[in-house]
C-alpha positions, 0 to 999 in steps of 0.5 A: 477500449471504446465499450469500456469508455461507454461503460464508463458514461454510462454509469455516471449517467445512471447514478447522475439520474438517480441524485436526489434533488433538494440542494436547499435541505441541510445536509444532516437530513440528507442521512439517518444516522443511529446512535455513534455513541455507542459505536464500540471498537477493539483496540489494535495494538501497534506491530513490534519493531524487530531488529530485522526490520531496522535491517530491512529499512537499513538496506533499502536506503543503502540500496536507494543510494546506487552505489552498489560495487561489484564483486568477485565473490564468495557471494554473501546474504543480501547481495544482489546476483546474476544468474542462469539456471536450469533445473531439472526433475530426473535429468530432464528440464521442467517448463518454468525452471530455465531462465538466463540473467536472472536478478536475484537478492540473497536471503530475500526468500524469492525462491523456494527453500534452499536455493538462495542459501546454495549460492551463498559462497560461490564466485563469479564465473563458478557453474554448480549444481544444488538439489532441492526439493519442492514444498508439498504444496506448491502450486504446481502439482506436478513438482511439488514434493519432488526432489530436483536438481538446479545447475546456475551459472553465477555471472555477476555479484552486486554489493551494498555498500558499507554502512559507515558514519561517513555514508549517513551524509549521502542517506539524508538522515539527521543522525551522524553516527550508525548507531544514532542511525539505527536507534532513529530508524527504529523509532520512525518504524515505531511510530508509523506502525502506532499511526497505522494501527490508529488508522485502522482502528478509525476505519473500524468506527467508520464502518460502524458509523456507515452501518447504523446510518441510511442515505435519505437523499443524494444530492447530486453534485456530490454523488457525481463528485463521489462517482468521478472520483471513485471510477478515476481511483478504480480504472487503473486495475480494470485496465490492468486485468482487462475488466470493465470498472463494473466487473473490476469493482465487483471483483475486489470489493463484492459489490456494484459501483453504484453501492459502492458510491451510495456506500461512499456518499452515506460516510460522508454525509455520517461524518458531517453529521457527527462533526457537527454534532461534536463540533469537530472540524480540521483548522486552517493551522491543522489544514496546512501543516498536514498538506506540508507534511504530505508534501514533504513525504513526496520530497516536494518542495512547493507546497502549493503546487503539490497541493493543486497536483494531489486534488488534481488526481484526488478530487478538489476538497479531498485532503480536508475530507480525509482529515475530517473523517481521520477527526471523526473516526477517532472520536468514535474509536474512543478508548480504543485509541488510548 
C-alpha cells in the first residue's frame, strides 16, 4: 500500500512539474483549436421502451418496498428462492456445481439455460433432480456441451408482494392507480432513455472537439486540479484489482495518467473556447435548478449540503463544468440532437 501511496505522489509531482506557466495569458491561447463548426455526428436514436422493461422497473420498486411474504410454493417466475444444489457430470459432483443457501430470482437468467424454469413449480422442503445441458461455449471447456444432472433442495420462496392501488402510496409515485402506474413508469423510461442517447451524442462531438484541438500550455493549478480529481475518481479500481493508479488506468482506457489528464485539460480548455465563442454559458437560475434536481435524485433534501458533499468528492466548480460541457457539446451535435 505504502508503494502505491508514493506511486501516487509521484505522478502529481511529475505532471505538477510539467504545468505551463503564464496564469496571466487568456485562457483560449492556452488551446489550439480547429474548425468545431464542422464537427459532424450521427444521430443516436433513443432504445424503445418494452413492456418487459415497465416489468422490470415495476419489480424493482416492489422489491425496494421490503415486504416480500414467504411461501410454500409452487415457487413461480420472479420469486426469489432458497436453495441447495449439487450437480453432477456421469454420477460424480463437478468442482463449482455445489453450493448451500443459494439465493436465486427465477426468471432472472442468472443460471444456464433451464435451471430457473425446472424449479418453477416445486415447494418448500421438495428434493428433485433437473438435467441440462451446458452451452457449447461455456467458459469452462470441460463441461461445456455436456449434459448434467442438478439434484436442489428448495428450502425458502420469497414473494413480491401484489401490485395493487393501495401499495402505490407506500412506492411513492404521484399515480393513484396500476394503470396510472404503469403508463408513468413507461414514460420516465422513455424519457431517460431520449437523455441518455443525448448524452452520447454530446460525448461524441466532445471527442471530436478534443481531436482538432492541442494543448499549447498547461496551466498549473489546473492541471493538479484535473490530476487530483482524475486519480481520486480512478483509485477505487486499482484498489479493487490490486493495480497501481498507472497500471489501472492503462488497463481501462489504454493510456497513461498524464495523457489521460493532458487529454482531460485540452476538453476543458476546447470547451471554454467554443463557449466563449458562441456565448454559451450555464445561468445561476439553469445552476441551481440542476444541483436540486440532482439532489433530489439522491433523496436529499438539503440542497446546499448535498452541493459542498458532491464537490467535496467531485472537485470544486465540477457541476458547473459538466453543465458547461453538456451546453457545448450539444451546440456541437447540431442537427444530430433534433
Amino acid at each position: 500500500m505504502k508503494k502505491r501511496v508514493i506511486g501516487l505522489l509521484m505522478i502529481l509531482c511529475t505532471i505538477t512539474l510539467l504545468a505551463g506557466c503564464g496564469n496571466d495569458k487568456k485562457e483560449n491561447k492556452m488551446v489550439e483549436v480547429g474548425d468545431y463548426k464542422k464537427i459532424k455526428v450521427d444521430k443516436i436514436d433513443a432504445l424503445k421502451v418494452t413492456d418487459a422493461d415497465v416489468e422490470a422497473a415495476i419489480r424493482s420498486d416492489l422489491a425496494s418496498l421490503n415486504k416480500n411474504t414467504s411461501v410454500n410454493g409452487p415457487a413461480a417466475k420472479w420469486d426469489t428462492v432458497t436453495i441447495d444444489y449439487v450437480g453432477k457430470l456421469n454420477g460424480v459432483a463437478f468442482s463449482g456445481g455445489t453450493a448451500n443457501d443459494q439465493q436465486l430470482t427465477l426468471g432472472s437468467g442468472t443460471y444456464i439455460d433451464g435451471f430457473e424454469d425446472g424449479v418453477i413449480g416445486h415447494s418448500v422442503g421438495e428434493t428433485f433432480d433437473i438435467k441440462l445441458t451446458f452451452p457449447k461455449n461455456y467458459h469452462n471447456t470441460g463441461l461445456a456441451g455436456k449434459e448434467v444432472v442438478f439434484t436442489i433442495t428448495l428450502d425458502k420462496i420469497s414473494r413480491l408482494p401484489e401490485l395493487t392501488d393501495e401499495i402505490l402510496k407506500d412506492i411513492g409515485t404521484k399515480a393513484t392507480t396500476v394503470a396510472e402506474y404503469r403508463e408513468l413508469c413507461k414514460k420516465e423510461m422513455e424519457v431517460s432513455n431520449l437523455e441518455t442517447a443525448k448524452s452520447e451524442m454530446q460525448e461524441k462531438a466532445l471527442d471530436e472537439l478534443v481531436k482538432i484541438s492541442k494543448l499549447k500550455q498547461r496551466p498549473e493549478d489546473r492541471l493538479v486540479r484535473i490530476t487530483r480529481d482524475f486519480v481520486y475518481q480512478e483509485s477505487y479500481g486499482a484498489i479493487v484489482n490490486n493495480l497501481s493508479i498507472e497500471e489501472s488506468v492503462k488497463r481501462t482506457y489504454g493510456k497513461s495518467v498524464k495523457e489521460m489528464v493532458d487529454e482531460l485539460l485540452t476538453k476543458e480548455l476546447a470547451v471554454e473556447y467554443v463557449a466563449e465563442k458562441e456565448n454559451l454559458f450555464v445561468s445561476a437560475k439553469e445552476y441551481d435548478e440542476q444541483v436540486a434536481k440532482m439532489a433530489a435524485s439522491y433523496g436529499e433534501t438539503d440542497v446546499d449540503a448535498f452541493e459542498e458533499s458532491y464537490e467535496m468528492i467531485y472537485g470544486e466548480g465540477y457541476i458547473r463544468r459538466m453543465m458547461l460541457q453538456e451546453k457545448v457539446g450539444a451546440f456541437l451535435a447540431g442537427d444530430a440532437m433534433k
